[in-house]
C-alpha positions, 0 to 999 in steps of 0.5 A: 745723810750727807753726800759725798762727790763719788758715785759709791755715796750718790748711788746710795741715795734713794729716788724719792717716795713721790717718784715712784708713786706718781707712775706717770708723767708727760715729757714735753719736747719744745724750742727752736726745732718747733719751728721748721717742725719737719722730719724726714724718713721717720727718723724720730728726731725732729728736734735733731734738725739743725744737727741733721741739716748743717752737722750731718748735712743730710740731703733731704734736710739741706734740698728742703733748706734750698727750695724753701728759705733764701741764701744764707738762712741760719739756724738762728734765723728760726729764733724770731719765729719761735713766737709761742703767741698762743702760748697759754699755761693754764691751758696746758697745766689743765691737759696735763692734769686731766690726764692723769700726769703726776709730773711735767719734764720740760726741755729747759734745753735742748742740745740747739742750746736755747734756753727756755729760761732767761738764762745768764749764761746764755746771752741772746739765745734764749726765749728772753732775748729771741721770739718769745720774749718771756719766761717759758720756764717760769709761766708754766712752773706758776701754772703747775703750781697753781693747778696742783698735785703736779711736780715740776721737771726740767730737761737739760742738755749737758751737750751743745752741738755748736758751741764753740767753747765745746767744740774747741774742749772737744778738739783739745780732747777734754783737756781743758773744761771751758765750756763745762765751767762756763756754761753747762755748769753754771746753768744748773746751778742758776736754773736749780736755785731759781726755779726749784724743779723736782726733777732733773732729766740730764741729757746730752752727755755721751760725748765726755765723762761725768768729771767733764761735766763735773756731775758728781760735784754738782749732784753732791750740791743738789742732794746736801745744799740745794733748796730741792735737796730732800725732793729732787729726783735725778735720772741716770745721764751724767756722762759717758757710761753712767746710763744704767749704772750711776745718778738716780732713776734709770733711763738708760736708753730711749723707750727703754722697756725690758719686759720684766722686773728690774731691781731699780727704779727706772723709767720708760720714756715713750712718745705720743707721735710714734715718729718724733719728739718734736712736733712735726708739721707732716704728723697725721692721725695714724701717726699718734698712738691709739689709747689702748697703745698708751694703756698697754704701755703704762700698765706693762712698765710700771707692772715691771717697776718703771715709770711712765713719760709719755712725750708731746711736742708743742708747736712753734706758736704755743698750741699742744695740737688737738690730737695730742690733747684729745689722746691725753684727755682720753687717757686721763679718763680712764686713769680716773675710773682705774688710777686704784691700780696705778698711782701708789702702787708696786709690782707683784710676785708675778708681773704678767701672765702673756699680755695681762699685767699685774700691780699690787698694794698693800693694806698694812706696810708699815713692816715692809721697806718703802723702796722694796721692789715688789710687795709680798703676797699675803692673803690678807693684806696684799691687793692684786691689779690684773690690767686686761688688754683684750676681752676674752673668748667666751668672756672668760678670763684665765690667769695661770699666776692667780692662786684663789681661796675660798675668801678670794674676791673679784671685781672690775674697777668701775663697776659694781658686779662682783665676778665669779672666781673659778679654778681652771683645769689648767692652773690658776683661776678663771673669771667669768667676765663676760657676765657682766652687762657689757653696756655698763662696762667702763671702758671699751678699751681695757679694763683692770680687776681687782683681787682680793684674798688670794692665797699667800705665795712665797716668790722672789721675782728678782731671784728668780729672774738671776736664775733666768740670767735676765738680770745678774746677782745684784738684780741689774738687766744682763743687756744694758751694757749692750744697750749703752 
């Protein structure tokens, strides 16, 4: 098919299988703003700092810049010191898949413009010329490359704060597009047909239109002519007003996670450090999620049809620190005993009953359209995933959504024992969990059960949620205009 540069013919394309069936991915958050590494007040952006100290000109960021560097420090002072010595992409390649990752997205770019690429179109700012002098870009694309089943991401901000060939479009009010032709652009192209990356995380692009940027123009490169034109997967951040309405998958905003089915792909970006995307030097222990916070998280977004991008912020020296390494080591063992009821599935009729949630496959889908919502519920043919987030009083398990036949098993992933189906008096079925030996549980954390053989229910979730007035008649959320 091919492509035409109008948003009616880009948003007929579909995000592809891969995407949708890889659920989980790590964001990395890594440039120059990983070396003051500092955040003040809690303010989630760490990585915002240069902004904050000389745009901003917030008091914490511009005392913290008198008391500890000398008169006349730059910004661009931090380059030399973004060394990433101890930067080694095999070690990172090796995190990355024992947790589970099924994709990276690195920030090629930030809105600090320093390209982590040698990049043409970004002389003497970029890790090259300045700090590192390599290709970051490069060595870790080889090492996901060589380590495998991992697809390859690239971040980039349309938006820089301080450029001037920006800043002076901006003064013009947009009516001249210097520095859409001269840099933002032209960066795609380069980074696309130099590294091929399978994923495209536009950012930085709220302050002009997607003609500023010249988005449709380049996405109906990338979808008709690029080297990545049948892989590639794109979010939705191509310009003003295109957040949950235009481009691919939807971001729509950060952490953006609305608590019920959406009738489009889309995508739950969500940090480690629950105060910043950047490393912070002043993180502690309590400041990064727990692994039963990142369950929670992955299980309630993809039972709603999203996509999981858990970010980490490496150091300025290279390091992903110990307790981000742990917590993803952690996380990937559980997705080892429970990925069945993750990877490669799709939400149900139902999504959750309260803080139990619900994803499905099916044994035979060859009559059924691959980009569908949500699977049917045949009771032989469609699998049922409960992800339990607390262990029941008396060990048992109630689920109101969950209608048994006489067929109907139940067994938790990661053990042998087969679970006891009951009705419940008030509706839907109980399980008697708290049969099985406790010592051979796999996980003290959650846990997921599988069903099987439940009794076949005619529910349109989407029509059902229009009825609600949470999405509106072509199944698109009600607030993301508020949002945006």
């Amino acid at each position: 098919m091919h492509y035409e540069a109008n948003w009616k013919s880009l948003d007929a394309r579909p995000t592809p299988d891969w995407f949708d069936n890889g659920k989980f991915g790590i964001f990395i958050h890594w440039g120059i703003f990983s070396v003051p590494s500092i955040d003040f007040d809690q303010n989630n952006h760490s990585e915002w700092f240069w902004s904050y100290w000389q745009e901003y000109k917030k008091p914490k960021y511009v005392e913290f810049m008198k008391k500890h560097y000398k008169p006349g420090f730059s910004y661009a002072d931090f380059g030399p010191q973004f060394t990433c010595e101890l930067f080694e992409p095999d070690q990172w390649a090796d995190i990355f898949k024992h947790a589970g990752a099924k994709y990276i997205v690195l920030t090629s770019k930030h809105h600090e413009g320093f390209t982590l690429w040698p990049s043409n179109y970004s002389w003497n700012w970029n890790a090259m010329d300045v700090g590192a002098h390599r290709d970051l870009v490069g060595d870790l694309k080889a090492a996901i490359k060589k380590v495998g089943g991992i697809r390859f991401g690239m971040y980039f901000s349309q938006y820089e704060w301080f450029n001037p060939l920006l800043i002076q479009d901006l003064k013009k009010k947009l009516a001249t597009k210097n520095y859409a032709n001269l840099v933002s652009y032209p960066q795609m192209i380069e980074f696309v047909n130099t590294y091929k990356p399978e994923l495209i995380w536009s950012d930085g692009d709220w302050s002009a239109s997607d003609d500023y940027w010249r988005s449709k123009e380049f996405l109906q490169w990338l979808f008709n002519e690029s080297p990545v034109k049948d892989s590639i997967a794109v979010n939705d951040r191509w310009g003003a007003g295109t957040w949950g309405h235009h481009g691919g998958y939807w971001n729509v905003i950060d952490h953006y996670d609305p608590g019920h089915l959406v009738a489009h792909k889309w995508e739950n970006c969500f940090n480690l450090d629950r105060f910043s995307w950047g490393y912070r030097r002043t993180m502690t222990s309590s400041d990064v999620r727990t692994v039963l916070e990142l369950i929670n998280e992955l299980a309630r977004t993809i039972a709603c049809g999203g996509n999981l991008l858990l970010n980490i912020g490496p150091t300025a020296d290279g390091r992903i620190v110990a307790a981000f390494e742990l917590r993803l080591r952690q996380l990937g063992r559980w997705l080892q005993t429970n990925g069945e009821a993750v990877y490669g599935t799709k939400p149900w009729i139902y999504q959750n009953n309260s803080n139990i949630w619900y994803t499905s496959r099916m044994r035979l889908d060859r009559k059924l359209k691959p980009d569908r919502i949500f699977n049917p519920q045949v009771e032989k043919n469609t699998i049922v995933y409960a992800f339990v987030m607390q262990w029941p009083h008396y060990g048992h398990l109630i689920l109101p959504s969950v209608k048994a036949t006489s067929k109907t098993k139940a067994q938790m992933l990661g053990h042998n024992h087969h679970i006891t189906v009951a009705p419940h008096e008030g509706g839907g079925v109980k399980l008697d969990i708290g049969a099985l030996d406790w010592h051979s549980l796999p996980s003290f954390d959650a846990w997921v059960i599988k069903l099987e053989y439940l009794e076949t229910e005619r529910r349109n979730p989407v029509k059902e949620l229009i009825k609600q007035g949470l999405l509106d008649e072509n199944g698109r959320p009600n607030n993301i205009d508020y949002l945006d």
